[in-house]
C-alpha positions as CSV (number, residue, x, y, z in Angstrom):
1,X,0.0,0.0,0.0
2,X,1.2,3.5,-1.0
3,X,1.4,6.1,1.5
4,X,-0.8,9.0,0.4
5,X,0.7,11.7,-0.8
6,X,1.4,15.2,1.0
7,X,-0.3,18.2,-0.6
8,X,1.4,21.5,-0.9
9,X,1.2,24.8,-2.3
10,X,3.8,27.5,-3.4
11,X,4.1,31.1,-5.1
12,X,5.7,32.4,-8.3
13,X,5.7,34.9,-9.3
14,X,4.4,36.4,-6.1
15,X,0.5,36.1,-5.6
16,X,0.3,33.5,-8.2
17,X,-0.2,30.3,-6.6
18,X,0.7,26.5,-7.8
19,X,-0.4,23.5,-6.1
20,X,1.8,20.0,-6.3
21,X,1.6,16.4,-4.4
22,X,4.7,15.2,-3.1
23,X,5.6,11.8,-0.9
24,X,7.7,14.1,1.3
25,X,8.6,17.8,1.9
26,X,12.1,16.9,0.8
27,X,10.5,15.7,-2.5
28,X,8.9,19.2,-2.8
29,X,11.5,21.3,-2.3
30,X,13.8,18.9,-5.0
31,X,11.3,19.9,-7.4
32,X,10.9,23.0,-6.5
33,X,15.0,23.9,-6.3
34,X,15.0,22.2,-9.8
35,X,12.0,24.2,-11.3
36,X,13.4,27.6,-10.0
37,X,17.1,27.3,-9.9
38,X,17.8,30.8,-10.4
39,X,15.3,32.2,-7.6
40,X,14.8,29.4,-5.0
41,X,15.2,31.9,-1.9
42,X,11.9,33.4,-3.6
43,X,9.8,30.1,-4.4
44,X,10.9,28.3,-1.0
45,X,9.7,30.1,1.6
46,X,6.2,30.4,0.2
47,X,6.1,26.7,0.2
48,X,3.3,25.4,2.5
49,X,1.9,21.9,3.6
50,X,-2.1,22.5,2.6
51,X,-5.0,20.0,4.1
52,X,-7.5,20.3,1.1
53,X,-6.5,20.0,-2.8
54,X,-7.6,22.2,-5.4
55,X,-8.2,20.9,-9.0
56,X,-4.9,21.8,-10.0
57,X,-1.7,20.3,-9.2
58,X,1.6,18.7,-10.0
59,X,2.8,14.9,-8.4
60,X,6.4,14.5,-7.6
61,X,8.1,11.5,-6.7
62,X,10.6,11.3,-3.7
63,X,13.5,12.5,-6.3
64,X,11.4,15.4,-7.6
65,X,10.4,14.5,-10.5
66,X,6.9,15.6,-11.8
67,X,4.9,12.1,-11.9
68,X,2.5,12.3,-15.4
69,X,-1.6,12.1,-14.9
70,X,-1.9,8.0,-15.4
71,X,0.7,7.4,-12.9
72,X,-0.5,9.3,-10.3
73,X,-1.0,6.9,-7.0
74,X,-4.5,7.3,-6.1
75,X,-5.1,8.6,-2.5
């Protein structure tokens, strides 16, 4: 059994908000360090753990990597 999935949300550019599903917080801040390598110390510290999932979002494995639609674990 796969252990669900953490749910977070982040900012960039400032006020504009993205959503992602990650197995751990390390996972989300790979992906996010990846996606924003010029401008982490701005994406980073907007990065928050959220309870309840909008319709939008990205899945990450626990190296980062952005998981696609059909191999999304179901949680």
């Amino acid at each position: 059994m796969t252990p669900p999935l953490l749910k977070f949300r982040y900012e960039y550019p400032p006020g504009e908000a993205h959503f992602l599903e990650a197995p751990t917080a390390e996972a989300a801040v790979l992906f996010l360090r990846r996606t924003y390598p010029h401008n982490p110390v701005d994406v980073l510290p907007t990065l928050r753990e959220i309870s309840r999932w909008p319709a939008f979002w990205k899945t990450v494995d626990t190296q980062g990597l952005v998981l696609p639609d059909n191999a999304k674990p179901r949680s």
